[in-house]
C-alpha positions in Angstrom: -11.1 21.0 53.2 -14.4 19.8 54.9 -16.9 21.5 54.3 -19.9 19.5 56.1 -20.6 16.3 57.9 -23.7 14.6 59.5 -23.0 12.0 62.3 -25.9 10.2 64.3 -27.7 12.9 66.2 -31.1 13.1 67.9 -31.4 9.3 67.6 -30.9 9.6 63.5 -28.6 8.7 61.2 -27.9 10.3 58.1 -28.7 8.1 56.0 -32.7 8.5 57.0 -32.0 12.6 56.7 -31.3 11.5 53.0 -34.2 9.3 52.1 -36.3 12.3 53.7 -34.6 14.6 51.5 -35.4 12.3 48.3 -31.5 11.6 47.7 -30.4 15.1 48.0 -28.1 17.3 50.0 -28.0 20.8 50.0 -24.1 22.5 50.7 -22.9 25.2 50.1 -19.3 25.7 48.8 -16.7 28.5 50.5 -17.4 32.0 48.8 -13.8 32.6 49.9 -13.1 29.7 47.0 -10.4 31.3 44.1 -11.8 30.8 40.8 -10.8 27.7 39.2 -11.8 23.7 39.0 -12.4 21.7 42.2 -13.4 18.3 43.0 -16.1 17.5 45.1 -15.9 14.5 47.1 -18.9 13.2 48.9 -19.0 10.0 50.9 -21.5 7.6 52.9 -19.8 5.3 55.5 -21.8 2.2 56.4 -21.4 0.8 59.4 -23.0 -2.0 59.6 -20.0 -4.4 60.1 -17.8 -1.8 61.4 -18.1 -3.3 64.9 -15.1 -6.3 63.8 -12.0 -5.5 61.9 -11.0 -8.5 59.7 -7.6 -9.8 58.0 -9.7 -12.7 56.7 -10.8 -12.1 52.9 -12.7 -14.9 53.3 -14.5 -12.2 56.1 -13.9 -8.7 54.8 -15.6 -6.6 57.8 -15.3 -3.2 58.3 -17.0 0.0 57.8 -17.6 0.0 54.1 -17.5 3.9 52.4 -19.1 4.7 49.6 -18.5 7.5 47.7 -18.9 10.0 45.0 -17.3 13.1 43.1 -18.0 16.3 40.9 -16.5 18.8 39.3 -17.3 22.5 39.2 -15.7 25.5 37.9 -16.1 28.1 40.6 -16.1 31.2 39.3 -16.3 34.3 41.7 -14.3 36.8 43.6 -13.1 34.2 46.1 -9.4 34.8 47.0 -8.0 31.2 48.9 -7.4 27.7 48.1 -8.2 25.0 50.3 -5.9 22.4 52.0 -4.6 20.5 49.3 -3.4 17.4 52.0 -6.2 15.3 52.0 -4.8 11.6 51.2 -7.9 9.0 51.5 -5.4 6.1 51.9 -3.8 7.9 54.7 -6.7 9.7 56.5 -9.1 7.0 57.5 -7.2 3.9 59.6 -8.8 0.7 60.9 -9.2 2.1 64.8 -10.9 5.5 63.7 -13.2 3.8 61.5 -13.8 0.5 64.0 -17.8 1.4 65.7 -20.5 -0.9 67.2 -23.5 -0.2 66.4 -25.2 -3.0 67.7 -24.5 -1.7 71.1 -26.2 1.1 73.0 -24.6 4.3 72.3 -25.6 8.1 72.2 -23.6 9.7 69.5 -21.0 9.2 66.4 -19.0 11.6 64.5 -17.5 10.6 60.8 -13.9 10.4 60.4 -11.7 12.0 58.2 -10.2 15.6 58.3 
């Protein structure tokens, strides 16, 4: 389950939220979370040369994700378990990840469930 996301808004990206914030983000998980471990899985998509897909490996373009995980033992009287679908081979796909940031545009929300 997603629990947050920050796409370009009020002419910023994230990634400028982030340097403001010295590195860190702030979330808070589900208190409806069952006791028990989780994996946290946090990711920054770059998107820089997502504007061209590429077959070429001697020209790899493409939105280029890099991410991150913890793991916590929640503890609590939570009662639910979140979605346990999320596949990160199947979720993101070469149109939903394809944007052109080199061209005017007002808005861009992340991919992903």
């Amino acid at each position: 389950s997603k629990i947050g996301q920050e796409g370009f808004e009020g002419g910023e990206w994230p990634v400028a939220k982030l340097i403001h914030r010295g590195g860190k983000v702030d979330f808070s998980l589900p208190e409806w979370l069952s006791q028990g471990e989780y994996l946290v899985r946090q990711e920054i998509i770059a998107l820089h040369q997502a504007d061209h897909l590429s077959d070429d490996p001697a020209n790899p373009r493409g939105a280029e994700f890099y991410v991150t995980c913890a793991q916590f033992n929640i503890t609590g009287s939570g009662t639910k378990v979140p979605d346990q679908n999320f596949d990160p081979a199947t979720a993101y796909t070469r149109e939903n990840t394809l944007f052109n940031i080199w061209e005017p545009f007002d808005s861009y929300t992340p991919p992903g469930p």
